[in-house]
N, C-alpha and C positions, 0 to 999 in steps of 0.2 A: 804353122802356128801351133802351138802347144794348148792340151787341152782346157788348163787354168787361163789362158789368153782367149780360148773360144767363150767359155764362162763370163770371163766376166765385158767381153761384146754383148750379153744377154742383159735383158734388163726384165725387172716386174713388169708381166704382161700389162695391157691396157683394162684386160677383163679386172684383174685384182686391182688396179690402180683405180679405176670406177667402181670398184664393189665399200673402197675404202672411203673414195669422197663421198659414196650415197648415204654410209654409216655416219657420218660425221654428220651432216646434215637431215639424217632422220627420213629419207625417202626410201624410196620401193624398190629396189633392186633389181630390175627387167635385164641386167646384164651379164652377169655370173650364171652360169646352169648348174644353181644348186640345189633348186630341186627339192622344195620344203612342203611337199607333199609327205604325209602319212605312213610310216613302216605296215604293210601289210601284218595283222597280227600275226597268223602264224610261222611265218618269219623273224618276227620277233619276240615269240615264242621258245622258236629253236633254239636262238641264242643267247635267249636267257637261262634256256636249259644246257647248254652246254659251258657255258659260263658257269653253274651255280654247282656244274659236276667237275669243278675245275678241270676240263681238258682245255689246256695251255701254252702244253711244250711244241715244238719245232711239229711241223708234219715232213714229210718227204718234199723236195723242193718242186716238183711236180705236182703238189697239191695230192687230197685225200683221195684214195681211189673210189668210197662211195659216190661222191663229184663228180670226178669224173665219169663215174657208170654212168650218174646221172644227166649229167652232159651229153654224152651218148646218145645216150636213148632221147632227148628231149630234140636234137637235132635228125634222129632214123624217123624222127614223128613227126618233124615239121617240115621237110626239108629232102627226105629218103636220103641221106646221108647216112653212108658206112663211115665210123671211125672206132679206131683201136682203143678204149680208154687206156689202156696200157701205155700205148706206143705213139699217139696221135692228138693227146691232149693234155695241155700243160693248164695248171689252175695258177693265176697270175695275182700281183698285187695292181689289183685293178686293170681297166684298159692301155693306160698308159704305162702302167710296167709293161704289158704283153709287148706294146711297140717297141718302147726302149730296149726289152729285150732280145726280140728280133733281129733290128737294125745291129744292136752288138753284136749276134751270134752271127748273123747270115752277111756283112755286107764289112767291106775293109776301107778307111779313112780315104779320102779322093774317088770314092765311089759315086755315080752320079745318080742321086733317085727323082723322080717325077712324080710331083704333086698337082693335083688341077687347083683354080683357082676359084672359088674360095675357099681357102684351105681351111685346117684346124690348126690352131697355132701350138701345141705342144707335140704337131707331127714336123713340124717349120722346124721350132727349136732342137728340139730330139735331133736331128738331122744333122744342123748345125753344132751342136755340141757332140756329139759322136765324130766329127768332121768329114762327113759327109756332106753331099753339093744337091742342094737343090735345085730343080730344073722345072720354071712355074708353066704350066700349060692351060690358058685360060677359059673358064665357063661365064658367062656373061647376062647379065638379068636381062628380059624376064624368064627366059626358055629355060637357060644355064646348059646349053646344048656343048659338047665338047667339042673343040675345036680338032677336026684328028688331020688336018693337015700343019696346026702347030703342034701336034703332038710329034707326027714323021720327024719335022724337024726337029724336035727336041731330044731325039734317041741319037745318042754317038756311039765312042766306040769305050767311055766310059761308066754308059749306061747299064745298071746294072739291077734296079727294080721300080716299080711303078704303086706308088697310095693312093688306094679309093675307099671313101667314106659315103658309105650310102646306108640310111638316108644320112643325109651332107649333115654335117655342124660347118657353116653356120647356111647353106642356101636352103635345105629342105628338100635338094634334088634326091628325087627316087630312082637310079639305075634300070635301066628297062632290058629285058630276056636281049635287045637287040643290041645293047650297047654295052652289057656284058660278052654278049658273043665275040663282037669285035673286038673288044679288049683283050681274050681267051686266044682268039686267034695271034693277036699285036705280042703279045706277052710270047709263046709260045715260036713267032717267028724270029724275035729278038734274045730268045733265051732270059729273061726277066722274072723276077721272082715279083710276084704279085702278094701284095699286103693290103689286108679289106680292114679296114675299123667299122663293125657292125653292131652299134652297143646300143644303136634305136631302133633295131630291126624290128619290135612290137608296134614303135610308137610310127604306125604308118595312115594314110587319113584317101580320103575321093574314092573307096574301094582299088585301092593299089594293093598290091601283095611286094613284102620283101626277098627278093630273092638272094640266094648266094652265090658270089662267082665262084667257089668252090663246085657248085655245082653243073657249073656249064661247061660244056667240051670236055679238053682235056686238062681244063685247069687246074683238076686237085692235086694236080702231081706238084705245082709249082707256084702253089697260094697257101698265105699264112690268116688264118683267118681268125679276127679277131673281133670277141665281143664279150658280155659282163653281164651284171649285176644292176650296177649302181639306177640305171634309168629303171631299168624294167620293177624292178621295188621300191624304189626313192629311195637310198643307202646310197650318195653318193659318198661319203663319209668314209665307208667299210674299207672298201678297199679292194674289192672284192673281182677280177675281172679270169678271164678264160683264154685260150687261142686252140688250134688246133692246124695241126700241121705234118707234112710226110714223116714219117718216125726218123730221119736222120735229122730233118731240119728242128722237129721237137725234141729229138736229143739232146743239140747243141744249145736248143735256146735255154733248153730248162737248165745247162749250167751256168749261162747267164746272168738268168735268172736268179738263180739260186747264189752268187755272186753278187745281184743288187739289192735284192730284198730279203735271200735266205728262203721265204715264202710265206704265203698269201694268210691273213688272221688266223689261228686255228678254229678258234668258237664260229665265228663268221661263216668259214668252208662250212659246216655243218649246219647252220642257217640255211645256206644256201641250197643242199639238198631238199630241205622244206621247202624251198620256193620254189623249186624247179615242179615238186608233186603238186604245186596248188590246183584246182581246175582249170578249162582250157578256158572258161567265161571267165576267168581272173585275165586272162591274157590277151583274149579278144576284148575287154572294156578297156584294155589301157588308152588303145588308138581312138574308142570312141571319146572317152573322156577328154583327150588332150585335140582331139580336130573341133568340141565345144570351146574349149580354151584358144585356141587357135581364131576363132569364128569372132569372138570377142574381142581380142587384142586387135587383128587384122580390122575388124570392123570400126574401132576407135580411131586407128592409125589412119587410114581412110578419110575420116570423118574429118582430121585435123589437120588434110591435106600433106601428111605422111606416105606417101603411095608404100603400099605394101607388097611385095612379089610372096604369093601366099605362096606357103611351103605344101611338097606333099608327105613329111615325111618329117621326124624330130621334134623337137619344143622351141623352135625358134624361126621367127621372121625375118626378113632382113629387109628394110625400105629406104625409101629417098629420102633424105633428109634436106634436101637442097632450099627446101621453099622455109628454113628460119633463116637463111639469109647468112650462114656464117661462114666464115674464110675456107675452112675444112673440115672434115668429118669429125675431127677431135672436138673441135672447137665447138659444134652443132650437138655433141654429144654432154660436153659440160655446161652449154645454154640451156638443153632439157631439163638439164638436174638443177640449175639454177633457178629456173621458171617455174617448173611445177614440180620439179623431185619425183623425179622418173631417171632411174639411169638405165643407160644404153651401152654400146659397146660399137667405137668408132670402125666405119669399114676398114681401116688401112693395116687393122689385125688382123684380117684374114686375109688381103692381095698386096702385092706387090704393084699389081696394075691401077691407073690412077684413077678406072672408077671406082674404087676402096673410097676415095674421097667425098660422093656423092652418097655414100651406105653408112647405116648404123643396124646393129645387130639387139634384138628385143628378144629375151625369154618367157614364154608363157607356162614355163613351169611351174606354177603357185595355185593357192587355192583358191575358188571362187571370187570370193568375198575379198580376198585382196587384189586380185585381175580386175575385177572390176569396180573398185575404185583407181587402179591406176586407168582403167580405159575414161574414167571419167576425168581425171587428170589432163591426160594424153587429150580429150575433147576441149578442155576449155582452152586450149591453144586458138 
């Protein structure tokens, strides 16, 4: 099948297609993770100072090397991670460039990658438009424990890498030191190129710590690891994302890269240095603020006979939706929006598996005062 043939089998996700009936209809948007929290000022600061000293032209496709210092160092500090700014980190247009770029650089068309389920749907599509195969390996509410005897099975002989997103978009599972290891080990006996999407690694909630599979065993040799901006500042907008990777493999992506985007905002890059220097109580409040947010919405959802599988990890819950009673998850998703103008985001976007039908996905990324009037929405059900 030809790449214009893969295209256009794609269709407007589910997320944007509910983002547009909530507009229409004047309700609260619990579906899209976009994230209408607050620019940190000093962050946006920086980018207005570097905007107003017009630095505008191209950077290097690898992004600015203050960046990446800073990249560096904020990862030798959280993490005891060595990496080369030089040679090991690529500054990307956003999260989702970082993947696309990857998948381009490192992986050839009929290549089979392995996603768990519930996945992120722009790691689904990516796949499929690159013409690459995806291979679903199921995690299941409430545990969302991996299944690693369908995992055995799903490794062929055209198996060629493995996506983990932790914390998850859309379950909230947090990878544990134990199920990183096995993975490190799985990867490494398979020859498997390991790709993390860690773009919520702040927003973590029950005293859990983020780890990185880059960090365990010997997985750095053969993990691409990626994460941003956009959550950790509310800038989902910018554009603004990171990866880091063995110097051949960040070689290759950064021509990619620099192929699909050219690279990453230039004002923005320099933003971003500011944010990386804020204090570490900037960084440590984010998780507490969003497990209040969390506490909220979950408690609503609850309340309305919503069952909520609390997350431990991200801005998003994922519940039953079963008890309004409607044919499928689509369909229980546009009842919400009907009834009280609340949108949602049907499970069957993140699984392939037919409990997707039984799920809807809710963001609690917003401020106060608008979470909770949707949670009083979300009640009078």
């Amino acid at each position: 099948m030809r790449i214009g043939q893969r295209l256009s089998s794609l269709v407007i996700s589910d997320i944007r297609a509910m983002s547009r009936a909530c507009e229409a209809v004047g309700g609260i948007n619990l579906g899209q993770g976009v994230c209408d929290l607050p620019t940190p000022p000093p962050v946006a600061r920086a980018a207005n100072a570097a905007i107003d000293a017009s630095v505008a032209i191209y950077t290097a496709p690898e992004g600015i090397l203050p960046l990446r210092q800073a990249i560096a160092g904020d990862l030798q500090k959280r993490y005891g991670r060595e990496v080369d700014p030089a040679s090991e980190v690529v500054v990307t247009s956003g999260a989702t460039g970082a993947f696309a770029a990857a998948c381009l650089a490192l992986l050839d068309p009929g290549d089979e990658v392995i996603l768990f389920e519930p996945y992120y749907g722009y790691h689904l599509n990516t796949i499929l438009a690159l013409g690459l195969v995806p291979v679903l390996v199921p995690t299941r509410p409430p545990s969302w424990e991996i299944d690693r005897e369908a995992f055995a099975r799903a490794i062929g002989p055209r198996t060629r890498a493995v996506v983990v997103c932790t914390p998850s978009n859309p379950s909230g599972k947090v990878w544990t030191e134990e199920e990183l290891d096995w993975l490190a080990d799985a990867a490494e006996a398979h020859d498997l190129v390991a790709i993390t999407d860690e773009i919520y690694e702040h927003i973590v909630f029950d005293g859990q710590k983020h780890v990185p599979l880059a960090t365990r065993k010997n997985a750095a040799a053969r993990t691409v690891s990626i994460s941003g901006f956009s959550k950790t500042f509310a800038v989902t907008g910018w554009r603004c994302g990171y990866l880091t990777a063995p110097p051949e493999a960040a070689r290759r992506i950064t021509v990619a890269h620099d192929l699909l985007y050219v690279c990453a905002p230039t004002p923005l890059q320099h933003a971003m240095v500011a944010g990386l220097g804020m204090p570490d109580e900037y960084f440590a409040s984010i998780g507490q603020g969003y497990q209040r947010k969390r506490d909220i919405l979950c408690s609503a959802l609850a309340d309305a006979g919503l069952t909520p599988y609390v997350p431990r990890g991200a801005y998003y819950v994922l519940a039953d939706i079963r008890r309004l009673g409607a044919p499928n998850a689509k369909a229980a998703a546009m009842l919400l929006l009907e009834r009280v103008r609340i949108a949602s985001v049907p499970g069957t976007s993140f699984y392939g598996d037919p409990v997707g039908e039984t799920l809807s996905r809710f963001c609690f990324a917003k401020e106060d005062a608008v979470l909770e009037e949707a949670a009083r929405r979300i009640r009078s059900l």
